[in-house]
C-alpha positions in Angstrom: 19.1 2.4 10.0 21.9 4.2 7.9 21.2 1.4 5.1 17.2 2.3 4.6 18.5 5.9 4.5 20.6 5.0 2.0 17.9 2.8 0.2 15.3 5.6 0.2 18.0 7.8 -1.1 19.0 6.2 -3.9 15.0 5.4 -4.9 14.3 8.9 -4.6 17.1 9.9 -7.0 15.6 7.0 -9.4 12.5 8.2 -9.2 10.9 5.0 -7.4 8.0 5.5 -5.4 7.9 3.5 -2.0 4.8 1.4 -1.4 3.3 -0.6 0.9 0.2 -2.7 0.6 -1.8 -3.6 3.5 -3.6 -6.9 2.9 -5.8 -9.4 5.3 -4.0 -12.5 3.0 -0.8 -12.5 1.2 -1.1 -11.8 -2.5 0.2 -14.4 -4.8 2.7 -13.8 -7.5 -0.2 -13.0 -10.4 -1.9 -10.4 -8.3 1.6 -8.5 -6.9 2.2 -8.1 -10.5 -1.1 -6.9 -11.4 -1.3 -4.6 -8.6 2.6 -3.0 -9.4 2.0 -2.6 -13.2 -1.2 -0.7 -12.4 0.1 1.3 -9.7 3.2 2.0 -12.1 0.6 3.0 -14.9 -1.5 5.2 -12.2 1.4 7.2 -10.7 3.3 7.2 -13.9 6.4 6.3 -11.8 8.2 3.2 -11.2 7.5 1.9 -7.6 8.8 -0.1 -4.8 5.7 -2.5 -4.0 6.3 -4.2 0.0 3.5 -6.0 1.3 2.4 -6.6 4.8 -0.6 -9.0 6.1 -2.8 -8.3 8.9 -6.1 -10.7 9.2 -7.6 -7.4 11.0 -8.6 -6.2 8.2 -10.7 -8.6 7.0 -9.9 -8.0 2.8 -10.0 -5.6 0.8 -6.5 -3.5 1.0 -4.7 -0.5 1.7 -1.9 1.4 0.1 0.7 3.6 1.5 1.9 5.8 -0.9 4.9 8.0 -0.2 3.2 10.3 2.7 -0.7 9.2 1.0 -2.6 6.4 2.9 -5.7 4.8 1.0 -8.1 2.8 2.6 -10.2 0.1 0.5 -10.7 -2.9 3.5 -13.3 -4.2 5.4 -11.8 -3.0 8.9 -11.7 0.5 7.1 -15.1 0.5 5.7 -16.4 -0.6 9.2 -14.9 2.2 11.0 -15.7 4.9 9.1 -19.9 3.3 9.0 -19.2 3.5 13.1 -17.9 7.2 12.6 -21.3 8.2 10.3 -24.0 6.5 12.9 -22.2 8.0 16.1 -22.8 11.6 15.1 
């Protein structure tokens, strides 16, 4: 515990953004890449890119930004169709 302090610490004084990406498949090498330069060139910031895989969500992906959660996959897209037709 006292080390991720310590890590989120010393990113904050560096200016690197935490991120975490959400994906249904692990991303490959090319795509991690991709996906850090053009959050790096979107948030003008250097960032700390962590992925996680969940099959629940069927593709797409989601991003955790600092306290900012964006929702681009399937399993979000669904829920938020169910939301719409139940009111």
């Amino acid at each position: 515990r006292i080390l991720m302090i310590a890590d989120e610490l010393w990113k904050k004084e560096n200016g690197i953004v935490s991120v975490t990406a959400y994906v249904a498949k692990t991303l490959d090498a090319a795509a991690l890449t991709k996906l850090t330069t053009d959050l790096e060139k979107s948030l003008k910031k250097k960032i700390s890119l962590q992925q996680k895989e969940n099959p629940a969500l069927g593709g797409g992906i989601a991003l955790k930004v600092g306290d900012l959660y964006f929702d681009a996959t399937v399993a979000g897209q669904l829920q938020r169709l169910r939301v719409t037709f139940d009111k």
